[in-house]
N, C-alpha and C positions, 0 to 999 in steps of 0.2 A: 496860611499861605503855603503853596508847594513849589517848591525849588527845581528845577528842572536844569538846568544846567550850573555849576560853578567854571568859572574863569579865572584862573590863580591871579594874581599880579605880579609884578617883578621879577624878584628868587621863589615865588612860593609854589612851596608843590601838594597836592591833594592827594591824599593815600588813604585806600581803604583797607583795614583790617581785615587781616584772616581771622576767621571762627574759633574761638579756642574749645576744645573736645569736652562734650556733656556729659562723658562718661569716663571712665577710668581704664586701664588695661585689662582690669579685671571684670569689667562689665558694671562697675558701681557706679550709679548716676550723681554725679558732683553738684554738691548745693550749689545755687549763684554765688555766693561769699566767696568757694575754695575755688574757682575756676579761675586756672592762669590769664591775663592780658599776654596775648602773644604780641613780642618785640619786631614782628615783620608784617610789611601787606606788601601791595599791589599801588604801582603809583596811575594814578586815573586820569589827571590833568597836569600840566607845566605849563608856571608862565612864561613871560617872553626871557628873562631873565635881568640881570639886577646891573641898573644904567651905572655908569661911572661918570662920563659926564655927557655931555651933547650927541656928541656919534659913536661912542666907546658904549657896548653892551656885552656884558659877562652871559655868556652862555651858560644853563644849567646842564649840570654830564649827566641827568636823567632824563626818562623819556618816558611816555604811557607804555605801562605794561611792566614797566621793567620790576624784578623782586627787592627791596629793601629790607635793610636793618635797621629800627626805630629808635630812638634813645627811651629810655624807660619815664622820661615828664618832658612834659614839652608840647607842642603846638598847640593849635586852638580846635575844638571841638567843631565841626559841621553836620547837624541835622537836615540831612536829604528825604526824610520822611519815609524811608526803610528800615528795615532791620537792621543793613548794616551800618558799621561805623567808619565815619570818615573824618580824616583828621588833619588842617592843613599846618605844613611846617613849612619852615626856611630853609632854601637847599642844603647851606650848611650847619643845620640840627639833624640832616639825616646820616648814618653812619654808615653805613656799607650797600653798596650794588650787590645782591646775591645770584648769583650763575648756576 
């Protein structure tokens, strides 16, 4: 089955991974095993944000596009059936807006 759109719910937000580098500074090409997980991506989808009660809804302070700081464990895996990696968390598991 192919997935073609995700729609976060609540606080959740959908972030895809930047590419961490296949090669080294020196030009050496890095086994799979020694390649860093980089701690930052791209946020892709926001949901509406997280109900408090009936007509009270908490806004998330991110938005498609914006650069993120990622905590090092955490969220849940999504396979979009690409390459890349996308991974949903909860607004507040994510640590910094990057400018």
């Amino acid at each position: 089955m192919s997935i073609r759109r995700v729609i976060p719910l609540l606080d959740r937000v959908l972030v895809k991974h930047f590419k961490a580098p296949t090669t080294s500074a020196g030009g050496i090409i890095l086994p799979e095993g020694t390649k860093p997980k980089l701690k930052e991506g791209v946020v892709v989808a926001v949901g509406p944000g997280l109900k408090i009660d009936k007509d009270t809804t908490v806004p998330i302070p991110m938005k498609e596009g914006d650069k993120v700081l990622l905590p090092e464990y955490g969220g849940n895996d999504v396979d979009l059936g690409g390459d890349e990696e996308h991974t949903l968390y909860r607004s507040d598991d994510i640590l910094a807006i990057i400018e």
